[in-house]
ROBAKE-947828 format. One record per residue: residue in one letter; x, y, z of N, C-alpha, C in turn. Coordinates in steps of 0.05 Angstrom, whole numbers, padded with zeros to 5 digits, always signed. Layout:
! residues N
AXYZXYZXYZ/...
***
This chain:
! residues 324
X+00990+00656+01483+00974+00646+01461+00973+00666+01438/X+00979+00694+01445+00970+00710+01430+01004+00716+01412/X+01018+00706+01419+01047+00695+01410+01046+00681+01393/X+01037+00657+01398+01041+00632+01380+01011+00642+01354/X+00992+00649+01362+00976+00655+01345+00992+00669+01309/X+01005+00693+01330+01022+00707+01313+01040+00694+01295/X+01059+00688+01315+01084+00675+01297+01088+00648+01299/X+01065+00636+01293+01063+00607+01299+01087+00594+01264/X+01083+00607+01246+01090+00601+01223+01121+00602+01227/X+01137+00628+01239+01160+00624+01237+01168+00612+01262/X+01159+00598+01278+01165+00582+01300+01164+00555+01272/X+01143+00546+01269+01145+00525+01254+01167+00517+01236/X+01179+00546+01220+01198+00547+01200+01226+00537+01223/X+01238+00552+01239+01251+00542+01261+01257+00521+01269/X+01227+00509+01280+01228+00480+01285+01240+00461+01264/X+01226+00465+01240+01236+00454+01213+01254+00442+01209/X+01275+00477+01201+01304+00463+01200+01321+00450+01217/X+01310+00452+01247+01321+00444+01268+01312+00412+01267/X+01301+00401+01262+01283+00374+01260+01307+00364+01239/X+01299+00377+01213+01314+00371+01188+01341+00361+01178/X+01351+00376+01207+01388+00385+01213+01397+00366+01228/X+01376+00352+01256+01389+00335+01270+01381+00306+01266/X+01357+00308+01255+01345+00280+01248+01344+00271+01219/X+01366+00288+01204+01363+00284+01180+01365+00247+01172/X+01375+00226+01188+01382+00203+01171+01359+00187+01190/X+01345+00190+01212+01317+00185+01208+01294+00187+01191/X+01297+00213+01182+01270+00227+01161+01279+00219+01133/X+01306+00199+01128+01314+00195+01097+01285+00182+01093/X+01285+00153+01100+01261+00139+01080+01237+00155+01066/X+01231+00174+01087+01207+00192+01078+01214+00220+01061/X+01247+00231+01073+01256+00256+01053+01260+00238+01021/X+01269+00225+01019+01275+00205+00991+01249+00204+00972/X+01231+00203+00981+01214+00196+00966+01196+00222+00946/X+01207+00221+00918+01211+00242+00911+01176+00248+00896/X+01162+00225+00897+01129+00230+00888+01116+00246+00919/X+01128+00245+00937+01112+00254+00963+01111+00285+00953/X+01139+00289+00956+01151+00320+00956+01135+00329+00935/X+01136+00324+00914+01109+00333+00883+01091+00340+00894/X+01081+00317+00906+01053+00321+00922+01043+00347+00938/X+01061+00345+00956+01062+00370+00978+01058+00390+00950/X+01080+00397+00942+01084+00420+00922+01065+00429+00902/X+01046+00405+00895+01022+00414+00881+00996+00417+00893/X+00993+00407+00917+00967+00413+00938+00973+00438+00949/X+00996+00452+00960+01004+00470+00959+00994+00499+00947/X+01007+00488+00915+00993+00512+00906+00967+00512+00891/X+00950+00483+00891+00930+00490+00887+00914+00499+00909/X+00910+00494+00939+00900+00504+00951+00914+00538+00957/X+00934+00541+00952+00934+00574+00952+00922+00582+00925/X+00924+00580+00905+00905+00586+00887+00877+00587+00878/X+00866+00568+00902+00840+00562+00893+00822+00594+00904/X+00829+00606+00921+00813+00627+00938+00812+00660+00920/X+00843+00655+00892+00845+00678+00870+00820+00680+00864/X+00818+00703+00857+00783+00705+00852+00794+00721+00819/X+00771+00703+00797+00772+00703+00773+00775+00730+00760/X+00758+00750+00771+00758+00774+00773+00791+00789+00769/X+00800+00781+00787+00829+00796+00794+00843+00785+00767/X+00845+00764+00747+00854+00756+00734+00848+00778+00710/X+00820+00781+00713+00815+00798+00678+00818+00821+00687/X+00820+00843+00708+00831+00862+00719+00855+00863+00709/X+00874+00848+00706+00907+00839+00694+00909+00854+00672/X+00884+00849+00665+00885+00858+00622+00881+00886+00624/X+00855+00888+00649+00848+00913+00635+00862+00936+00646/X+00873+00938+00668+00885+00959+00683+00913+00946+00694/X+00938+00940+00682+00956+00929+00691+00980+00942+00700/X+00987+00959+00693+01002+00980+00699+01023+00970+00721/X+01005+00976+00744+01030+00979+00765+01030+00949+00780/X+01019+00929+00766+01030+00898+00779+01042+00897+00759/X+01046+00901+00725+01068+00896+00714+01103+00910+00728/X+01091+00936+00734+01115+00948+00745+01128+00929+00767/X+01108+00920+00791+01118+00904+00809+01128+00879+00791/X+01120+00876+00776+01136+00851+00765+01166+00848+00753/X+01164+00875+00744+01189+00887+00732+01210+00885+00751/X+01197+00894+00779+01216+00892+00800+01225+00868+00810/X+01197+00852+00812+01199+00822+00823+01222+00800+00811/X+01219+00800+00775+01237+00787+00763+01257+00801+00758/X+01266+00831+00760+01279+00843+00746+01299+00858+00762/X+01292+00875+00773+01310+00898+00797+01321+00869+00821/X+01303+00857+00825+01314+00838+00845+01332+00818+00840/X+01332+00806+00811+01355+00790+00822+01381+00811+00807/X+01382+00829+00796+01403+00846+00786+01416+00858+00821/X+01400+00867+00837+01406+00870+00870+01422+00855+00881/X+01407+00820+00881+01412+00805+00890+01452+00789+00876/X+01449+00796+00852+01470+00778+00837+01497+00798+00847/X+01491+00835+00857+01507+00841+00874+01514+00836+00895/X+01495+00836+00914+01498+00823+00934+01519+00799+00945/X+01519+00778+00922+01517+00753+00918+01549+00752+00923/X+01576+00771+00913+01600+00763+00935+01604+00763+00962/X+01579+00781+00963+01584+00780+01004+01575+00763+01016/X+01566+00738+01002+01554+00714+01017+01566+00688+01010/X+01564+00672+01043+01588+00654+01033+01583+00630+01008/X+01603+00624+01002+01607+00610+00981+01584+00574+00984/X+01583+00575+01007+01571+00549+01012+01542+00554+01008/X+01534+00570+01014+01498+00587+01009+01494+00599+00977/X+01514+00610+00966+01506+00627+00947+01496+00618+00922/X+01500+00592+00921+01484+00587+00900+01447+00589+00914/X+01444+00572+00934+01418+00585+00950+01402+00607+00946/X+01426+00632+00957+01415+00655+00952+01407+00675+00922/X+01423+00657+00906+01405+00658+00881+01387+00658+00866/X+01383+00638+00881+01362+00623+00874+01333+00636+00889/X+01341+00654+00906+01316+00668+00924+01304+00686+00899/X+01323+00705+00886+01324+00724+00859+01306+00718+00838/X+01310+00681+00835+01283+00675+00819+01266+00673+00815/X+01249+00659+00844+01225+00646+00854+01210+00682+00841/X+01183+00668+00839+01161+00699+00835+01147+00711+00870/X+01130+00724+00866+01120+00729+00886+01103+00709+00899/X+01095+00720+00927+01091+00711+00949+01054+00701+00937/X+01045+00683+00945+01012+00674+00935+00995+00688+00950/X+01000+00685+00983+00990+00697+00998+00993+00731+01008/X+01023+00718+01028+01028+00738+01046+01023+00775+01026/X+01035+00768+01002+01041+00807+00989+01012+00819+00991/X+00987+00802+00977+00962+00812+00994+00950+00820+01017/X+00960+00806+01031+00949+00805+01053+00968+00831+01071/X+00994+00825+01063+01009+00848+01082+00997+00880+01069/X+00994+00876+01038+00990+00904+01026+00966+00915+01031/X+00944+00892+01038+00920+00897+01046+00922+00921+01085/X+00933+00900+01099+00944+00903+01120+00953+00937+01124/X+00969+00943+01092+00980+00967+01097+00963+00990+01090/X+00935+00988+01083+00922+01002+01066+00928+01005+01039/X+00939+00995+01027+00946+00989+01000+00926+00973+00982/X+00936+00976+00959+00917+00959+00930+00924+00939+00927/X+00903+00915+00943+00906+00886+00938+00901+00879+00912/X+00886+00888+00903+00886+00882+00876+00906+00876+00857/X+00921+00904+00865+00955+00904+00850+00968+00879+00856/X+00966+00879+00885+00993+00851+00890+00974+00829+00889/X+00954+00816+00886+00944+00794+00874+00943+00789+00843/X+00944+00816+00826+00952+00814+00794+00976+00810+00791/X+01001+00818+00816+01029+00811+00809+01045+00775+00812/X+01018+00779+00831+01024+00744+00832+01006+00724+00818/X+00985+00735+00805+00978+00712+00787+01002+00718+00758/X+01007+00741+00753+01028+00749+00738+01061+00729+00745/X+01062+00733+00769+01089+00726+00767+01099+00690+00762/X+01069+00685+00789+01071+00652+00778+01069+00647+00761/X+01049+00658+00741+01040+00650+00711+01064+00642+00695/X+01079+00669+00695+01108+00660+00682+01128+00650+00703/X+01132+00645+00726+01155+00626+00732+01164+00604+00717/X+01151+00587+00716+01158+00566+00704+01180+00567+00678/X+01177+00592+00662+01201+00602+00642+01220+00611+00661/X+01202+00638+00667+01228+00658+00682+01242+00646+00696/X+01229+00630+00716+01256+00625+00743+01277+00607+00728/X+01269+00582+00710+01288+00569+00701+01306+00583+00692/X+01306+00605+00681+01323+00626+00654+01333+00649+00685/X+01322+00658+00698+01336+00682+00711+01355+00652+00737/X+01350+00634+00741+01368+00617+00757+01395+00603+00739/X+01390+00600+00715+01411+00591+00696+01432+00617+00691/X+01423+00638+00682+01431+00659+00680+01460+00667+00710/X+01442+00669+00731+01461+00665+00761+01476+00654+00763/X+01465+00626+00765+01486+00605+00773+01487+00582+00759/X+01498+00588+00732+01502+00564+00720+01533+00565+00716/X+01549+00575+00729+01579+00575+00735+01581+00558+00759/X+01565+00564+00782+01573+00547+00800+01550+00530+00812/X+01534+00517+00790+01519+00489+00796+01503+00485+00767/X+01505+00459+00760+01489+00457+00740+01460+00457+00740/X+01451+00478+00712+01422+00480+00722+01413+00471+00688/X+01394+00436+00703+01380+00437+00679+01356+00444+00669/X+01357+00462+00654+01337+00482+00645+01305+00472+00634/X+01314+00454+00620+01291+00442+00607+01276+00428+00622/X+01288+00413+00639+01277+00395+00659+01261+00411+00681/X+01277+00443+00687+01266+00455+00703+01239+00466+00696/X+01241+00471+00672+01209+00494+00658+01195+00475+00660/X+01198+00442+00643+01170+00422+00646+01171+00413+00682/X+01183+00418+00699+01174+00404+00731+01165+00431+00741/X+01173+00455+00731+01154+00477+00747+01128+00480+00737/X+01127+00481+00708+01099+00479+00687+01080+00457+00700/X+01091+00425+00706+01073+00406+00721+01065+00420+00748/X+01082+00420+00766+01072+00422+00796+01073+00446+00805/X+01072+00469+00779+01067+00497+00796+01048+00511+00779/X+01047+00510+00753+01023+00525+00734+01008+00501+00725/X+01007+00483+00728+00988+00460+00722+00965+00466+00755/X+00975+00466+00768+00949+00462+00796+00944+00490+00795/X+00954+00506+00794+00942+00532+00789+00918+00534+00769/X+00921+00524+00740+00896+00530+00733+00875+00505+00732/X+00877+00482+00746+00861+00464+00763+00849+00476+00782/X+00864+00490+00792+00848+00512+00819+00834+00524+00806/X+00833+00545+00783+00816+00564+00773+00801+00561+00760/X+00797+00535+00749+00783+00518+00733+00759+00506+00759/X+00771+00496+00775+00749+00490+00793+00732+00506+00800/X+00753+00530+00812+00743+00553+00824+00720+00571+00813/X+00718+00566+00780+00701+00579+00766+00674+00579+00766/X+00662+00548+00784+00638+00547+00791+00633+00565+00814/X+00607+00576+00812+00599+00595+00833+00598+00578+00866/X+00594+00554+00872+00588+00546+00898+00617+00544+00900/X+00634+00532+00888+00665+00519+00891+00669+00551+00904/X+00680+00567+00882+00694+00598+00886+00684+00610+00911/X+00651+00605+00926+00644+00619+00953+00654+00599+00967/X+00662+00580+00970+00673+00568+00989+00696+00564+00992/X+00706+00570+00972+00738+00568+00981+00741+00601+00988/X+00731+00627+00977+00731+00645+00988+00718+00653+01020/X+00704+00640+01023+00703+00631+01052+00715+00619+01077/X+00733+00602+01065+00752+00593+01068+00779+00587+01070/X+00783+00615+01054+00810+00622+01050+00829+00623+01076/X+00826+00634+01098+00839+00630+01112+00851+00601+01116/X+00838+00584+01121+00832+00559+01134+00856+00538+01112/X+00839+00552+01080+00863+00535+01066+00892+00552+01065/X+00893+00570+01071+00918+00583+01068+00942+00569+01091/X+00928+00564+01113+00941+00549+01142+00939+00517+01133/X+00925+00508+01114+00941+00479+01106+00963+00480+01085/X+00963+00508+01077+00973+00505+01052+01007+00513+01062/X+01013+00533+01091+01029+00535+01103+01043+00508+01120/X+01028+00493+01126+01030+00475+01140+01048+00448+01115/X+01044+00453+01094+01056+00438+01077+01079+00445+01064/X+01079+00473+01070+01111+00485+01061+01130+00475+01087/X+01120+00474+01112+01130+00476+01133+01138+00437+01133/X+01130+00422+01121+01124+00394+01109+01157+00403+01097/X+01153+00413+01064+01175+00415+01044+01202+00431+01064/X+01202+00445+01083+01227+00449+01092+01230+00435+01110/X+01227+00415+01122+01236+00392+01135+01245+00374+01114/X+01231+00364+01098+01243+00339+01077+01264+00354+01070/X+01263+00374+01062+01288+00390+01040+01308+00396+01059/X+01300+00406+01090+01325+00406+01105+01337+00385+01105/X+01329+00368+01113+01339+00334+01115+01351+00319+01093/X+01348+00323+01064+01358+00321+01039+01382+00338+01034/X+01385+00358+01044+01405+00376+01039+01425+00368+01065/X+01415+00360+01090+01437+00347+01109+01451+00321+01095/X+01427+00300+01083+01443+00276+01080+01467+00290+01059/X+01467+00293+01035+01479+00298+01015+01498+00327+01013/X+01508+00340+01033+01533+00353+01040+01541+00347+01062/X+01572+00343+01052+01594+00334+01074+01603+00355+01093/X+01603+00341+01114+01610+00358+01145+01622+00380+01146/X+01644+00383+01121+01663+00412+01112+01645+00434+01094/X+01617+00429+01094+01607+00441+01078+01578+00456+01094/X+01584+00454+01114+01551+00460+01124+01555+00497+01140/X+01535+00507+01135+01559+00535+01142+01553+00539+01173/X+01574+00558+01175+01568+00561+01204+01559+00585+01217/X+01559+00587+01242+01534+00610+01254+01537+00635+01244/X+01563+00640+01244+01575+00671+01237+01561+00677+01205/X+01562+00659+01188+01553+00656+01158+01527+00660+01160/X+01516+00645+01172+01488+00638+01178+01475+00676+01186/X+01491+00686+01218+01482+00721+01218+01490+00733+01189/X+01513+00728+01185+01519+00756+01161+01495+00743+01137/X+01492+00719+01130+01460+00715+01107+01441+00728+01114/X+01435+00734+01144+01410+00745+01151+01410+00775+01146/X+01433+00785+01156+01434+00810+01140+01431+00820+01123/X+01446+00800+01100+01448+00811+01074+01413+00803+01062/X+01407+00784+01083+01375+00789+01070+01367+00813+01069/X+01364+00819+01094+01351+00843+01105+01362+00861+01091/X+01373+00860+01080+01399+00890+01064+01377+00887+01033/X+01381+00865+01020+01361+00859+01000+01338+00869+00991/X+01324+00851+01016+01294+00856+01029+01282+00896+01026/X+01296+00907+01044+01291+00934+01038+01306+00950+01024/X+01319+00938+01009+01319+00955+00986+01309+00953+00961/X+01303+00930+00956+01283+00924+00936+01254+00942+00940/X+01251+00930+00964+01219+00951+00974+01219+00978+00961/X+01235+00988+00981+01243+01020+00981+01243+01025+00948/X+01255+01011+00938+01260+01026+00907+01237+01015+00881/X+01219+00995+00892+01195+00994+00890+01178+01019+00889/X+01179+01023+00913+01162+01044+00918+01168+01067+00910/X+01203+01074+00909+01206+01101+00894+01198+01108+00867/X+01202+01073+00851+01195+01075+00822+01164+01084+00819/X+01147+01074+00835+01121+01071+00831+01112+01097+00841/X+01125+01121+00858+01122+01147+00863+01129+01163+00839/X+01151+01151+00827+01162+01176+00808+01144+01167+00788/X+01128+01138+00775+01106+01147+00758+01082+01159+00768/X+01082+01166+00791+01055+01176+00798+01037+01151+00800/X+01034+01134+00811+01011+01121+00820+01004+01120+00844/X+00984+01118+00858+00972+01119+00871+00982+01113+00891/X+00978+01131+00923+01002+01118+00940+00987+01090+00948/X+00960+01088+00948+00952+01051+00945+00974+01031+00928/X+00977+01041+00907+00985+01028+00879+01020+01025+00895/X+01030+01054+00904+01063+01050+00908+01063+01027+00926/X+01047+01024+00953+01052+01004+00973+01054+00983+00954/X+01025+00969+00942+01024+00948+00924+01055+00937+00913/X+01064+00956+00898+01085+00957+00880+01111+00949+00905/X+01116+00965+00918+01149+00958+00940+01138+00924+00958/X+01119+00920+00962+01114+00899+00986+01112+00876+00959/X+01099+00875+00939+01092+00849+00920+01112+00840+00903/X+01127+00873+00892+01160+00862+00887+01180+00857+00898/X+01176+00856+00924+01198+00854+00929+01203+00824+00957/X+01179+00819+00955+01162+00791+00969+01168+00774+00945/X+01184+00749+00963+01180+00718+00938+01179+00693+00960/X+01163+00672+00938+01149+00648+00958+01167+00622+00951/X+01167+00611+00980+01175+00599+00995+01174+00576+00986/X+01147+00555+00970+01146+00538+00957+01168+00538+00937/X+01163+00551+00920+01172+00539+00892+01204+00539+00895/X+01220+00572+00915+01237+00561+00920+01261+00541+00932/X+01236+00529+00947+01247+00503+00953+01247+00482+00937/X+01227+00490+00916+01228+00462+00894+01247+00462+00880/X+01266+00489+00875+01280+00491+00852+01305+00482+00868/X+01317+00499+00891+01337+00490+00914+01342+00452+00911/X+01320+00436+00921+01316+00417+00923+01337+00394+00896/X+01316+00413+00867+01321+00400+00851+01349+00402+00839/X+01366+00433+00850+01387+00436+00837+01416+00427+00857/X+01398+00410+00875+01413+00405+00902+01433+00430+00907/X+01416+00459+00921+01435+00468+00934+01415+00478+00956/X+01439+00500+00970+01417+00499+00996+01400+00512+00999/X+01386+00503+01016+01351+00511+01020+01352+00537+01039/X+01373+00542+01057+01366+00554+01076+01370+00591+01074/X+01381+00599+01047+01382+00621+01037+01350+00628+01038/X+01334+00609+01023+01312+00611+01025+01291+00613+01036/X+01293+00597+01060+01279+00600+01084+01291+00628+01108/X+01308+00631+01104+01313+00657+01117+01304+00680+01106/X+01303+00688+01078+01293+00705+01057+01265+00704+01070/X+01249+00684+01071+01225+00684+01074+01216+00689+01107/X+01232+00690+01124+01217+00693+01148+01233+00725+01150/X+01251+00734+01137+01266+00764+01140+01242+00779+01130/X+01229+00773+01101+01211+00792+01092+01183+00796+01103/X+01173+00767+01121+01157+00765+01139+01153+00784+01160/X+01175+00794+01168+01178+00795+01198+01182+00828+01192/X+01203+00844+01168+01197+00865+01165+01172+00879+01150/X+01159+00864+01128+01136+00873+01122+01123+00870+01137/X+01124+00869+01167+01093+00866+01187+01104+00899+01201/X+01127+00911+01204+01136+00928+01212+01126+00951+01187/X+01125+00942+01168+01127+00967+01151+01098+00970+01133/X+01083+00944+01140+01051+00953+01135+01040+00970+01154/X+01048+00967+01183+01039+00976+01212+01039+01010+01201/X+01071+01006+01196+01068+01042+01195+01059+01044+01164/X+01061+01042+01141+01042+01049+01127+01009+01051+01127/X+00998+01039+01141+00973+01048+01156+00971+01063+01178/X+00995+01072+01196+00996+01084+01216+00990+01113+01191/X+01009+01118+01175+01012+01136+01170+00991+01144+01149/X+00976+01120+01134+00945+01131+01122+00922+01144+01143/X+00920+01131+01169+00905+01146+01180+00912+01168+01188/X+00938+01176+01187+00946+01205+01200+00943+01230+01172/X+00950+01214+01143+00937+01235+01127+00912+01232+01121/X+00891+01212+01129+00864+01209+01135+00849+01242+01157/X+00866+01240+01172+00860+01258+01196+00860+01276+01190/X+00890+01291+01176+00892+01320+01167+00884+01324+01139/X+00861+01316+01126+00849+01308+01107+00860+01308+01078/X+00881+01288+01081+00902+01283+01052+00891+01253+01052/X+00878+01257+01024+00878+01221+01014+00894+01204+01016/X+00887+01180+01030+00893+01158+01042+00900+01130+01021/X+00913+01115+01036+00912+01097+01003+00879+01080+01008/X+00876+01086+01038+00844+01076+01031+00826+01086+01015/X+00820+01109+01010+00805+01130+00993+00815+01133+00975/X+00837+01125+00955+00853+01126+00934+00831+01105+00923/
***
């Protein structure tokens, strides 16, 4: 129990594509229906948004520093990483994995893991009201930029469908949220909506698995060996984006709270939107969902010891990123 508690999410993600992959021409009537999928995608992020607390927003203005930096990394160092990367992966994924380069940060998890690590939540909740804020430009423009040699990306269409169903419920959420009884209860609640709000991503990669089975032919689906070397080259990604997060955010001197903030929030991206864009530019989804359970699974390893290692300079009395 204490298993599934854990990794109930990437069991789910698993299940997913596995559902998605074999029952894809069962799940058509319901993958087809392209007002559902909106749906999911905007309850989504308004219930991950609704729990932002207003506060962290005007914190943005006044002390921004090192969530701009993570942002720098988030839109910037990462997909310049990634667009290297991008010959060593096969040709049937790579527009996919491009597409990982654009999406912004994570809503949830970069808090919660940075929190996790003794780090400044603050930082990675200003990088992600930051980063979604501007997706809706950025990702269209850093995904056209990628791969508009090998898939057409329409741009315009992309900024007004991310602007509707990704910065439109966002400030519906904060707009709601601004009443004092609304804001304590969804902050109360946050957990609770965060697990419906996973539960509907886990929704969008089934339809999108199943959409992406009907509509590539049998010579096109990759296979296992492709499938390990993507996981790698996540993982190759994944920490090094971190790592050089964090070195940037050392060599300006911020706070080792602030460096965690900075390597885990830039270098973390969510799962939603890149499936909305995958979806819409029909390529594949599964660059994406691997990205997302790779950075899962090592930022739980590398908050552990970043708090292993605050309480050990806690002990020999060197400020901690808790006491920072």
């Amino acid at each position: 129990m204490l298993f599934l508690q854990k990794y109930w999410f990437l069991l789910g993600l698993a299940s997913a594509i596995f559902l998605g992959h074999f029952f894809a021409s069962p799940l058509q009537p319901v993958s087809d229906q392209a007002w559902l999928r909106n749906a999911i995608v905007m309850s989504v992020m308004f219930l991950m948004a609704l729990p932002l607390p207003l506060a962290t927003i005007l914190e943005t203005v006044r002390r921004p520093w090192a969530s701009l930096l993570a942002t720098a990394v988030n839109f910037g160092l990462f997909p310049l990483v990634a667009w290297f990367l991008a010959p060593t992966v096969d040709p049937l994924v790579r527009a996919g994995f491009l597409v990982v380069a654009a999406t912004p940060c994570t809503l949830a998890s970069a808090a919660v893991w940075t929190r996790r690590a003794h780090g400044n939540d603050v930082t990675a909740l200003m990088t992600t009201v930051i980063t979604n804020t501007l997706s809706f430009v950025l990702t269209p423009l850093i995904v056209y930029l990628l791969i508009r040699e090998s898939a057409e990306v329409p741009f315009i269409d992309m900024v007004i469908k991310l602007g509707l169903l990704v910065l439109l419920p966002m400030l519906v959420a904060q707009i709601v949220a601004a009443r004092k009884s609304v804001g304590k209860w969804a902050t109360q609640r946050k957990r609770s909506l965060s697990t419906i709000a996973q539960v509907g991503l886990l929704l969008m990669v089934l339809l999108g698995t199943s959409q992406t089975m009907l509509k590539l032919p049998a010579d096109q689906i990759p296979r296992l060996l492709s499938i390990a070397g993507l996981i790698g080259i996540c993982c190759v990604l994944h920490v090094f984006v971190l790592v050089s997060g964090l070195m940037l955010a050392r060599s300006l001197q911020f706070s080792r709270a602030n460096q965690i903030a900075v390597a885990i929030a830039g270098s973390q991206k969510t799962l939603m939107i890149g499936l909305l864009v995958c979806i819409q530019l029909n390529v594949s989804l599964l660059p994406m969902v691997i990205y997302h359970a790779v950075q899962l699974t090592i930022d739980t390893f590398v908050a552990d010891r970043f708090r292993a290692r605050g309480f050990t300079d806690l002990a020999s009395g060197t400020p901690s990123a808790a006491t920072e």
